[in-house]
Structure formats: C-alpha cells, structure tokens
PDB file as gemmi writes it, atoms N, CA and C in Angstrom:
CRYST1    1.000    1.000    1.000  90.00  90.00  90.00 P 1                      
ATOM      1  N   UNK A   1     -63.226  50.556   3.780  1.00  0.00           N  
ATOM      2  CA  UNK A   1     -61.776  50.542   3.612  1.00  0.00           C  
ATOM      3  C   UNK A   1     -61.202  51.797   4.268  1.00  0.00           C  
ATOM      4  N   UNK A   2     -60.046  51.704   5.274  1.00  0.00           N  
ATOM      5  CA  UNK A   2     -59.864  53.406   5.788  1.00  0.00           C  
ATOM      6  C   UNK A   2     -59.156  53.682   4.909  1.00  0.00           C  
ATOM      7  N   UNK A   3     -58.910  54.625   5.299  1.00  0.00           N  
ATOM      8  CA  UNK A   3     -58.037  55.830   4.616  1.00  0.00           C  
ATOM      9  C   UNK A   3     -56.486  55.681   4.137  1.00  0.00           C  
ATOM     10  N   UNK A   4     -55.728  56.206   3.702  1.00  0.00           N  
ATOM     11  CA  UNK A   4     -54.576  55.545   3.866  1.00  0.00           C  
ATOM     12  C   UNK A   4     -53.571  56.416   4.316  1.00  0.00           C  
ATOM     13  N   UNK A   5     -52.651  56.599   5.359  1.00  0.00           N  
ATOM     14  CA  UNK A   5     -51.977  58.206   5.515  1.00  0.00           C  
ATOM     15  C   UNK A   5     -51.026  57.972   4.746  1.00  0.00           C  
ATOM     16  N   UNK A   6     -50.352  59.195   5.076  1.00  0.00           N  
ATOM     17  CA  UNK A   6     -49.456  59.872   3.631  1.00  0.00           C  
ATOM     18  C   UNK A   6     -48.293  58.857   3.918  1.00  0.00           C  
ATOM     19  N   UNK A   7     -48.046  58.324   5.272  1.00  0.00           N  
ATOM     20  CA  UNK A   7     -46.090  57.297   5.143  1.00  0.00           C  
ATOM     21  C   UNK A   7     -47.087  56.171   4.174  1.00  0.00           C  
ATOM     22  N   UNK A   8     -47.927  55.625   4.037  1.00  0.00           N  
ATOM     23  CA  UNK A   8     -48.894  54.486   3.330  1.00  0.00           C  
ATOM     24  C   UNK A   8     -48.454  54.966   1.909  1.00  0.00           C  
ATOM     25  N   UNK A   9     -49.032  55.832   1.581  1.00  0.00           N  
ATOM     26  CA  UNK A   9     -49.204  56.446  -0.405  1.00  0.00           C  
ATOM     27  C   UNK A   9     -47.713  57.023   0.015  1.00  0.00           C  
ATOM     28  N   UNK A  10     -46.528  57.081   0.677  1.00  0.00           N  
ATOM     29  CA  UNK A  10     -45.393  57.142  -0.328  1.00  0.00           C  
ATOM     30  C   UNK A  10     -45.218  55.846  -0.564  1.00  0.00           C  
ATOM     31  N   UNK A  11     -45.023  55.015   0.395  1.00  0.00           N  
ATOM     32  CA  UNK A  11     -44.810  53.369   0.285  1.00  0.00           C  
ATOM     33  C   UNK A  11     -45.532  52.936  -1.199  1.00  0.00           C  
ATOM     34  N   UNK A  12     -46.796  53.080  -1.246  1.00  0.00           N  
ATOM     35  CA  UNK A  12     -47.479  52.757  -2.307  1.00  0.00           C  
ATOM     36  C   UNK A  12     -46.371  52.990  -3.362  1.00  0.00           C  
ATOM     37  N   UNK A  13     -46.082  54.609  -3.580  1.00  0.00           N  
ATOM     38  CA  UNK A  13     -45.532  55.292  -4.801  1.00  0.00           C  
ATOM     39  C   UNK A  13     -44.564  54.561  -4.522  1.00  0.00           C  
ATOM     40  N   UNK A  14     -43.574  54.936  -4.034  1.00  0.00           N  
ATOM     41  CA  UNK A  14     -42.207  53.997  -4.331  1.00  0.00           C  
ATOM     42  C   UNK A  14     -41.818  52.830  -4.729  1.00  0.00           C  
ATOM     43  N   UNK A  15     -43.408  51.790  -4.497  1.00  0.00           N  
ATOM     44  CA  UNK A  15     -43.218  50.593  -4.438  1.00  0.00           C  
ATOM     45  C   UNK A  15     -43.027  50.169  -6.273  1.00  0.00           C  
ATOM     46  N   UNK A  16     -43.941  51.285  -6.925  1.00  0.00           N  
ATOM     47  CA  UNK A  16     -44.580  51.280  -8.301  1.00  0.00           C  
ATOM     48  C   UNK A  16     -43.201  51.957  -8.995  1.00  0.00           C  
ATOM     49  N   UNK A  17     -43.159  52.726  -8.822  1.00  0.00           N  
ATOM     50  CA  UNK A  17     -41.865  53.640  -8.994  1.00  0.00           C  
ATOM     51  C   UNK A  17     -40.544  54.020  -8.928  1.00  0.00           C  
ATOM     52  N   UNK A  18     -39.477  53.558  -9.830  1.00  0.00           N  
ATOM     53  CA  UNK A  18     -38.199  54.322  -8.979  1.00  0.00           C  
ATOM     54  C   UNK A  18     -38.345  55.644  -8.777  1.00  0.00           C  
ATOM     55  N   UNK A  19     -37.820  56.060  -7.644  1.00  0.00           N  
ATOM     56  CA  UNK A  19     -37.820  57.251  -7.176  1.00  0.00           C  
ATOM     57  C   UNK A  19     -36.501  57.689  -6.468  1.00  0.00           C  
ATOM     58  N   UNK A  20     -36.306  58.879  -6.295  1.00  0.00           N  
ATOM     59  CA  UNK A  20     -34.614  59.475  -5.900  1.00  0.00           C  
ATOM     60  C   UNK A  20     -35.334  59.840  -4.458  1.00  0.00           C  
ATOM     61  N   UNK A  21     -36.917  60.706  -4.363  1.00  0.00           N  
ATOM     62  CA  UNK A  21     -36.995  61.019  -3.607  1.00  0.00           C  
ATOM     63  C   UNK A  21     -38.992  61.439  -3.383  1.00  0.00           C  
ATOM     64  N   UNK A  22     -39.557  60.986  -2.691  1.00  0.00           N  
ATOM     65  CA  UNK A  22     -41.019  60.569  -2.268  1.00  0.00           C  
ATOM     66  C   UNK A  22     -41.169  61.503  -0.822  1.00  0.00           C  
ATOM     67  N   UNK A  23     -41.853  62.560  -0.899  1.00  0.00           N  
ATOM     68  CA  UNK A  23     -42.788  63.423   0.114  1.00  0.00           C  
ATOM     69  C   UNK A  23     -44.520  63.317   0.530  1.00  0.00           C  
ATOM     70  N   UNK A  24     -44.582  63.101   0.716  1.00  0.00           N  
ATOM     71  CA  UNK A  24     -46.119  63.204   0.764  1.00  0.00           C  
ATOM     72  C   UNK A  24     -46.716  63.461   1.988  1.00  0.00           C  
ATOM     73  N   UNK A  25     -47.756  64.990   2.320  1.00  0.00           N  
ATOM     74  CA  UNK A  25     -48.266  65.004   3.074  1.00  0.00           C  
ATOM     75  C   UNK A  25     -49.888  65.506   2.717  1.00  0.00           C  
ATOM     76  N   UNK A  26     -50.892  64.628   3.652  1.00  0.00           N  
ATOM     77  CA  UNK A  26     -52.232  64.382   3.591  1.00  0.00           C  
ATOM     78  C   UNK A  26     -52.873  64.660   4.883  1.00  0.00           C  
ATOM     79  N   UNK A  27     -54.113  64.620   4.668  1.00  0.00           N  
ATOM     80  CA  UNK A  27     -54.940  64.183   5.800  1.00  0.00           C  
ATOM     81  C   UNK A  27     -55.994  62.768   5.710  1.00  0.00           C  
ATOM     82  N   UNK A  28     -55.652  61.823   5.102  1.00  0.00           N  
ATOM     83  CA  UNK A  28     -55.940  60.637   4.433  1.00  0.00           C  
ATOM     84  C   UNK A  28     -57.208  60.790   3.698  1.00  0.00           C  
ATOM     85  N   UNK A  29     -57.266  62.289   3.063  1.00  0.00           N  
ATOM     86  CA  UNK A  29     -58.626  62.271   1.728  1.00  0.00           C  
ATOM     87  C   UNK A  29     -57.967  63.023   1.505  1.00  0.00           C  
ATOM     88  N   UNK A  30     -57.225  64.155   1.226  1.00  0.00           N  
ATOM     89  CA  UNK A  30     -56.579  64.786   0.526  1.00  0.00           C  
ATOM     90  C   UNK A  30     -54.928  64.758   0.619  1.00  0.00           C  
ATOM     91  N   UNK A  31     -54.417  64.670  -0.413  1.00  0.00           N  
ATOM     92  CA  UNK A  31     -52.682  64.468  -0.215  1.00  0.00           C  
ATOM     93  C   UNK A  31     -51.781  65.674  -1.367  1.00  0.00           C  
ATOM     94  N   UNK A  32     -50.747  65.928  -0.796  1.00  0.00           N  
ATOM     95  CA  UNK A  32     -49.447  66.563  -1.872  1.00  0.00           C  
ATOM     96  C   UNK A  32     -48.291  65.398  -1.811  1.00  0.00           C  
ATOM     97  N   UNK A  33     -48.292  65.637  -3.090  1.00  0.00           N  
ATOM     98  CA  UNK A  33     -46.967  64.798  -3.115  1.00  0.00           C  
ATOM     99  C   UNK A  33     -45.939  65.268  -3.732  1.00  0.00           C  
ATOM    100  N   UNK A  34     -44.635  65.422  -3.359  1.00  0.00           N  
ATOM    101  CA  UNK A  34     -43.874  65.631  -4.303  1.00  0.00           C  
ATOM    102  C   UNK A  34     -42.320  64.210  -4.048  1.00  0.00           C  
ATOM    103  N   UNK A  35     -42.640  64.242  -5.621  1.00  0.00           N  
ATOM    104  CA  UNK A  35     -41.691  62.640  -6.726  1.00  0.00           C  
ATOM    105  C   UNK A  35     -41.139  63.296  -7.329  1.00  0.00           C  
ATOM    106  N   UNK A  36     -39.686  62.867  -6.961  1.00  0.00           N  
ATOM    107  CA  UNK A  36     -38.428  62.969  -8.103  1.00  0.00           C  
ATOM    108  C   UNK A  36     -38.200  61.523  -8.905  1.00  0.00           C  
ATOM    109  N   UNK A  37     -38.255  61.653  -9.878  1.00  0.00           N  
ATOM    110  CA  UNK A  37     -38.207  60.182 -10.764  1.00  0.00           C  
ATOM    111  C   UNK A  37     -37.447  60.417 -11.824  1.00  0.00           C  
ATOM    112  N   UNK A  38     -35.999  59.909 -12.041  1.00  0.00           N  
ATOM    113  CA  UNK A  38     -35.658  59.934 -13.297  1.00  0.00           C  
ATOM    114  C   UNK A  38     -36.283  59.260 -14.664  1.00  0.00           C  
ATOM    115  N   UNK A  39     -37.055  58.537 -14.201  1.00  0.00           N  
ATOM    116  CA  UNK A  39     -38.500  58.327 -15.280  1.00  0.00           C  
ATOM    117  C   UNK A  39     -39.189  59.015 -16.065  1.00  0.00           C  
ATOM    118  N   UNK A  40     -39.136  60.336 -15.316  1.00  0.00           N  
ATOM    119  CA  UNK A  40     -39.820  61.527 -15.809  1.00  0.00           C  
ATOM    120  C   UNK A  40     -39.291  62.422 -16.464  1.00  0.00           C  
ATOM    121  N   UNK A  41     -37.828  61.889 -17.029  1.00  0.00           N  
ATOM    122  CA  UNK A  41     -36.867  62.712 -17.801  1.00  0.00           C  
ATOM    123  C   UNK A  41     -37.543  62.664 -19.670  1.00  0.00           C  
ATOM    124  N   UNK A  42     -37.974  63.576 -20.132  1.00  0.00           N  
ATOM    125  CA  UNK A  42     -38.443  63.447 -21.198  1.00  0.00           C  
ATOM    126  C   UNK A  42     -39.737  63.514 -21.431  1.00  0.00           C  
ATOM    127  N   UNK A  43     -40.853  63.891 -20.082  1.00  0.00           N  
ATOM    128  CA  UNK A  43     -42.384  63.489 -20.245  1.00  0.00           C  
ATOM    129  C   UNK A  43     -43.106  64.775 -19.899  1.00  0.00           C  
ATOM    130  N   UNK A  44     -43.861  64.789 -20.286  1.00  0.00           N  
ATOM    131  CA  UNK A  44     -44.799  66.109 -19.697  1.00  0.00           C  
ATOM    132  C   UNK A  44     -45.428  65.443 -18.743  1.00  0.00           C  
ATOM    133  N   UNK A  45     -46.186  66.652 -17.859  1.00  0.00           N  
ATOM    134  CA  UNK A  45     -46.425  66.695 -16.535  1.00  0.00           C  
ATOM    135  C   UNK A  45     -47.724  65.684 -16.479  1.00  0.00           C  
ATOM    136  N   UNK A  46     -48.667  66.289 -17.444  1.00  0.00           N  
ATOM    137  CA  UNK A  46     -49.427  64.344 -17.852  1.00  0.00           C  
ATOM    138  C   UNK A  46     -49.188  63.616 -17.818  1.00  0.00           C  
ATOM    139  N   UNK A  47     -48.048  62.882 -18.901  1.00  0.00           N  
ATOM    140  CA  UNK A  47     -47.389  62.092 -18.839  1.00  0.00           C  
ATOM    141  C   UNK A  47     -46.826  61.176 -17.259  1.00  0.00           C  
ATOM    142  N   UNK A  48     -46.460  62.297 -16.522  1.00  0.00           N  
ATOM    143  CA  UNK A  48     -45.275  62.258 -15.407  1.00  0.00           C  
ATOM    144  C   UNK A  48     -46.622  61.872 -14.436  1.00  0.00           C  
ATOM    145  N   UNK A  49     -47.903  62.616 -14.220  1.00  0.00           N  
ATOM    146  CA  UNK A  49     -48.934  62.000 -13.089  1.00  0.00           C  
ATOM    147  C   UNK A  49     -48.991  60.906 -13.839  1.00  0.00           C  
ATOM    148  N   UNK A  50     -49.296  60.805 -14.608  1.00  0.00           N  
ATOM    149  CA  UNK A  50     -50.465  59.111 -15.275  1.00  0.00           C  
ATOM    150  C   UNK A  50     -49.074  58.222 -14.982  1.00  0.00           C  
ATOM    151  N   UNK A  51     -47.689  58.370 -14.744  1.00  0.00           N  
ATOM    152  CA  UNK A  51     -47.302  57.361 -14.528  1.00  0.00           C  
ATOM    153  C   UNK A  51     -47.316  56.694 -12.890  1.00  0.00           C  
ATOM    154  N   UNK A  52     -47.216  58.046 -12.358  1.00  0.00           N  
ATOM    155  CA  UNK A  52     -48.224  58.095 -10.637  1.00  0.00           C  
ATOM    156  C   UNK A  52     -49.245  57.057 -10.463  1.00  0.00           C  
ATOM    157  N   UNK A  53     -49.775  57.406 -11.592  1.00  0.00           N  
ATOM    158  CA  UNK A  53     -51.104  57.035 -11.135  1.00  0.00           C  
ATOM    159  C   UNK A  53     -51.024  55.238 -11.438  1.00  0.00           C  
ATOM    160  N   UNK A  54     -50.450  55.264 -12.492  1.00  0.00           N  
ATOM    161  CA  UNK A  54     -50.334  53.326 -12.785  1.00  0.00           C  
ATOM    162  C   UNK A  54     -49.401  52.792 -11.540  1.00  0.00           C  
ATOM    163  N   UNK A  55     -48.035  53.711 -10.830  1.00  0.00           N  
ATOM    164  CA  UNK A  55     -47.968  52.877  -9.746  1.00  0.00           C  
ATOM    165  C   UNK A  55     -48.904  53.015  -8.814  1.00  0.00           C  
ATOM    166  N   UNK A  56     -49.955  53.713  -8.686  1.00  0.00           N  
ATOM    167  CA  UNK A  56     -50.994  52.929  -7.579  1.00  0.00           C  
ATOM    168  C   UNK A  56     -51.980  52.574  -7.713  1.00  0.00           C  
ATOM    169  N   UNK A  57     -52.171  52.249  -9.181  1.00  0.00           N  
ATOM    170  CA  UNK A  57     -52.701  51.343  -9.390  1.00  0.00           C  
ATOM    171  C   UNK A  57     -54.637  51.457  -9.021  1.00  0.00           C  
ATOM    172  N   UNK A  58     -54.862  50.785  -8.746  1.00  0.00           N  
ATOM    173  CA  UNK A  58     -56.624  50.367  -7.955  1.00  0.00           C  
ATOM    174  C   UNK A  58     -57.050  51.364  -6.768  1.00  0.00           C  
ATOM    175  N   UNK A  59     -55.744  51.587  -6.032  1.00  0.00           N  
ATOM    176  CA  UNK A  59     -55.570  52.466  -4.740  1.00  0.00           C  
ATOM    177  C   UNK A  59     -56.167  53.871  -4.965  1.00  0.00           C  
ATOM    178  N   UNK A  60     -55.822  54.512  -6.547  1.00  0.00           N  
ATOM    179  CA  UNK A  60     -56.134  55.584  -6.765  1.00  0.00           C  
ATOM    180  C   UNK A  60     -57.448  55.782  -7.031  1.00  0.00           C  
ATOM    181  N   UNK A  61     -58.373  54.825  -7.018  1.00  0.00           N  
ATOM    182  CA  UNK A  61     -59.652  54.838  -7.578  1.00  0.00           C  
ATOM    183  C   UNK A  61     -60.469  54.606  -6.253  1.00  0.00           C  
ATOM    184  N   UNK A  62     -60.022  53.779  -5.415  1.00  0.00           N  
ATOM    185  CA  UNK A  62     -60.380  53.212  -4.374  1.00  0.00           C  
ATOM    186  C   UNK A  62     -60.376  54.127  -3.136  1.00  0.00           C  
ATOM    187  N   UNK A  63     -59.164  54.365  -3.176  1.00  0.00           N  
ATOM    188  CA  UNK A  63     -58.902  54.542  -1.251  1.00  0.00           C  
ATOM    189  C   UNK A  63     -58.430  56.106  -1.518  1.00  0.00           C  
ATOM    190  N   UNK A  64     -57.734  56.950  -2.391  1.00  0.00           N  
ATOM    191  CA  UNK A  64     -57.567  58.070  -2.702  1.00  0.00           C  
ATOM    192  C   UNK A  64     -58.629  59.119  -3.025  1.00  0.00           C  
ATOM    193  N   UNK A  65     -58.877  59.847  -2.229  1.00  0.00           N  
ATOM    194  CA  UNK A  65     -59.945  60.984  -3.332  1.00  0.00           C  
ATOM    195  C   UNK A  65     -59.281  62.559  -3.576  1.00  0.00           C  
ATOM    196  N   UNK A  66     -58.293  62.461  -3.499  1.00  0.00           N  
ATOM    197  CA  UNK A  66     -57.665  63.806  -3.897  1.00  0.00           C  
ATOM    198  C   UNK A  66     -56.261  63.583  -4.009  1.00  0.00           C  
ATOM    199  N   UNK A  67     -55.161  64.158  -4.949  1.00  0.00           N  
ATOM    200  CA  UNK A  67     -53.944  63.857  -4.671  1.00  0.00           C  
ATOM    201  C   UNK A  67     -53.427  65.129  -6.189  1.00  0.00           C  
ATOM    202  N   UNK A  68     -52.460  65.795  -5.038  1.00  0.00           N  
ATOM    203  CA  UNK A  68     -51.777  66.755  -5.918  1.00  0.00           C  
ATOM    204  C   UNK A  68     -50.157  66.581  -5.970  1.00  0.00           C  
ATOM    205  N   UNK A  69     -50.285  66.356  -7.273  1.00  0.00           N  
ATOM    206  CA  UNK A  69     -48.549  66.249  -7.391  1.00  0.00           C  
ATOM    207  C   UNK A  69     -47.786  67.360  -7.806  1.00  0.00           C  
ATOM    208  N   UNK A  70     -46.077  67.222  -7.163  1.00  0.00           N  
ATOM    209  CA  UNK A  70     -44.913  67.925  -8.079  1.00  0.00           C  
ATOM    210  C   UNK A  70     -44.238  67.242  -8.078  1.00  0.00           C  
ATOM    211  N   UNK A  71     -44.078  66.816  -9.737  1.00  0.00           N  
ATOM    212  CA  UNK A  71     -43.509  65.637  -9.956  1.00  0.00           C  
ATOM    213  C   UNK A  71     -41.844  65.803 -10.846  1.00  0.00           C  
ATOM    214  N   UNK A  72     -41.182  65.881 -10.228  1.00  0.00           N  
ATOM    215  CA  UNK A  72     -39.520  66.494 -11.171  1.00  0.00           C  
ATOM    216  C   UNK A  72     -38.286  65.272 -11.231  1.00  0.00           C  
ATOM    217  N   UNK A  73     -37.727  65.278 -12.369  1.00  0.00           N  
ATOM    218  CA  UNK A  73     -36.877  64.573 -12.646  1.00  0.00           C  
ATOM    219  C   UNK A  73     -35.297  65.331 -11.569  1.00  0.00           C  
ATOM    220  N   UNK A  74     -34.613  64.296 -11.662  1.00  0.00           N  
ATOM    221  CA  UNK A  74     -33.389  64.882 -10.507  1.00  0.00           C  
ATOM    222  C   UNK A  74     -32.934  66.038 -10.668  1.00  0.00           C  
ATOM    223  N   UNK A  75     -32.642  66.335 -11.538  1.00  0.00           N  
ATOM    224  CA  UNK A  75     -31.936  67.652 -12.091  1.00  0.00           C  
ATOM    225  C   UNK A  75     -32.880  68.894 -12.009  1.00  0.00           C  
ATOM    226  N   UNK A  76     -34.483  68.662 -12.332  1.00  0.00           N  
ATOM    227  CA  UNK A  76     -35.385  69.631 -11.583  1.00  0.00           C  
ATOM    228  C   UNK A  76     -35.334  70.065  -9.777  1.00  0.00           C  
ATOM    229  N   UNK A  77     -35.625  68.497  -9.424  1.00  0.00           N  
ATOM    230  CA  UNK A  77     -35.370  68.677  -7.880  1.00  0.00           C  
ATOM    231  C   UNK A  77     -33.734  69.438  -7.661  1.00  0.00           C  
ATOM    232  N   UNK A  78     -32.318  69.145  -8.347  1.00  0.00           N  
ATOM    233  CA  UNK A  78     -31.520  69.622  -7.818  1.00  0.00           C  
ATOM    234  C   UNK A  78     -31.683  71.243  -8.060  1.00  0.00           C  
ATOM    235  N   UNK A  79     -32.174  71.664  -8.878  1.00  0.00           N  
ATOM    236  CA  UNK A  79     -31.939  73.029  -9.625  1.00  0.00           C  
ATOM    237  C   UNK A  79     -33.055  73.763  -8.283  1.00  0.00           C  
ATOM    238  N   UNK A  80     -34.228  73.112  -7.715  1.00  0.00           N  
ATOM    239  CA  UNK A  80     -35.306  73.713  -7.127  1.00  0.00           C  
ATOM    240  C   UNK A  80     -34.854  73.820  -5.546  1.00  0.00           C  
ATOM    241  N   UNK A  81     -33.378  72.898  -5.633  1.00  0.00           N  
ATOM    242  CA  UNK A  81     -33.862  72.694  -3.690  1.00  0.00           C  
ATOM    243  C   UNK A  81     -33.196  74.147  -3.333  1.00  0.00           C  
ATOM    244  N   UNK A  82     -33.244  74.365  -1.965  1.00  0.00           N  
ATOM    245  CA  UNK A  82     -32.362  75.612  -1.761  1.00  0.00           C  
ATOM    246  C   UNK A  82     -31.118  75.164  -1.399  1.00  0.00           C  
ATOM    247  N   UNK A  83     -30.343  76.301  -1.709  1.00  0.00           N  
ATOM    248  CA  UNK A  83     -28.455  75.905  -1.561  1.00  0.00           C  
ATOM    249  C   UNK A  83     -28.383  76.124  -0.163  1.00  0.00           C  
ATOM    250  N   UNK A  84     -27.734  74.635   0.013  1.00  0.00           N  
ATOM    251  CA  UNK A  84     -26.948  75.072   1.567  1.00  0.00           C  
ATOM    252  C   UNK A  84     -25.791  75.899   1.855  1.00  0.00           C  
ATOM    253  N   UNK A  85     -24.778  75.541   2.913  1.00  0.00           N  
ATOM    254  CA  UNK A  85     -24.078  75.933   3.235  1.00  0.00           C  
ATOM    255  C   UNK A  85     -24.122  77.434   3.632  1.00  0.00           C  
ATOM    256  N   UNK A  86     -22.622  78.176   4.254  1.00  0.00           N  
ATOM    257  CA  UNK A  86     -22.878  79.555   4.426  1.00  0.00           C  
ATOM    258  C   UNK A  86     -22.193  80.152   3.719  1.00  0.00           C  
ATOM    259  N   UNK A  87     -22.311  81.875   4.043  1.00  0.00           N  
ATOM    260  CA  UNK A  87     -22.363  82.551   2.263  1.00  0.00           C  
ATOM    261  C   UNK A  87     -20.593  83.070   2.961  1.00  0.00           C  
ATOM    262  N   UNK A  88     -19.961  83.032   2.037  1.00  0.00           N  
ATOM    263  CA  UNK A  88     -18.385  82.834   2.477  1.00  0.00           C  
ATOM    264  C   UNK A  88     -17.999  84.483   2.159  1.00  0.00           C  
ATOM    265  N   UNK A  89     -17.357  84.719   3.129  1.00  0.00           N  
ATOM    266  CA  UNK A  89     -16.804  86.129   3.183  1.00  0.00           C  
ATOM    267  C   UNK A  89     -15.789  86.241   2.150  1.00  0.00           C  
ATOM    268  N   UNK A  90     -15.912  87.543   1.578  1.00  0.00           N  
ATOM    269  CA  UNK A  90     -14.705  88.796   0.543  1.00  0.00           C  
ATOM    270  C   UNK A  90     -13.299  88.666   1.208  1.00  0.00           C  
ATOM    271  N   UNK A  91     -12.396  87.986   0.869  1.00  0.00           N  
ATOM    272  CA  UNK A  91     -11.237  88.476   1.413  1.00  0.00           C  
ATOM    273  C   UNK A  91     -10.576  89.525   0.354  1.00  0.00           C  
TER     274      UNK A  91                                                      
END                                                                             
C-alpha cells in the first residue's frame, strides 16, 4: 500500500471531521498536522487526537506510521495566529 502524502491525510481528516481549518505537512511516514475543529471545544487534547484518529479511521493503523498533532478549537487558532495588518502611527 504506498504511502499517503500530506494533501491525501488532510482530505482524509476533513472528510471525518468538520474542520475551520486542516494543515498537514509529511514526508508520507511521518506527518504534522495542525486541526482547528470546533468539535474540540470542551475536550482535552486526548480527547481532541482520538477524535483524529476515528476520522481516519483504518488509515491510521494501516498506511500512517507517525502523525503529530496541534489540534485547537477556533478561538485557540484565532488567539494563536499572528496579527496582521500594519502598526498605525501616534498622531
């Protein structure tokens, strides 16, 4: 069975998962992922992989041999991303 690259295991995740927002980069045996899931509002970080892990199901046993998550509900991802825009001058 090959490998699966990382655009494959977000597809996977998303498919299992609502998600706001799915990253994943690998070398098709080892992967990072980072999932924003409002799913994950209320769960510990156990909680929040093992639900990872039921959307992929067979895949994770099978075709995966490494996979590291950061897994944040929206309001984590909003609080974590960096602020855009530019920094506005003192009048």
């Amino acid at each position: 069975m090959a490998d699966p690259t990382p655009a494959e295991l977000q597809r996977y995740i998303a498919q299992g998962l609502a998600c706001e927002h799915v990253e994943v980069d690998g070398d098709g045996r080892h992967f990072f992922a980072t999932i924003v899931s409002a799913e994950f509002e209320g769960a510990s970080r156990v909680a929040r992989h093992q639900r990872v892990y039921r959307a992929l199901g067979d895949r994770m046993r099978e075709q995966i041999h490494a996979l590291s998550m950061k897994t944040l509900t929206p309001a984590e991802w909003a609080a974590s991303a960096p602020q855009g825009g530019s920094i506005q001058p003192h009048h």
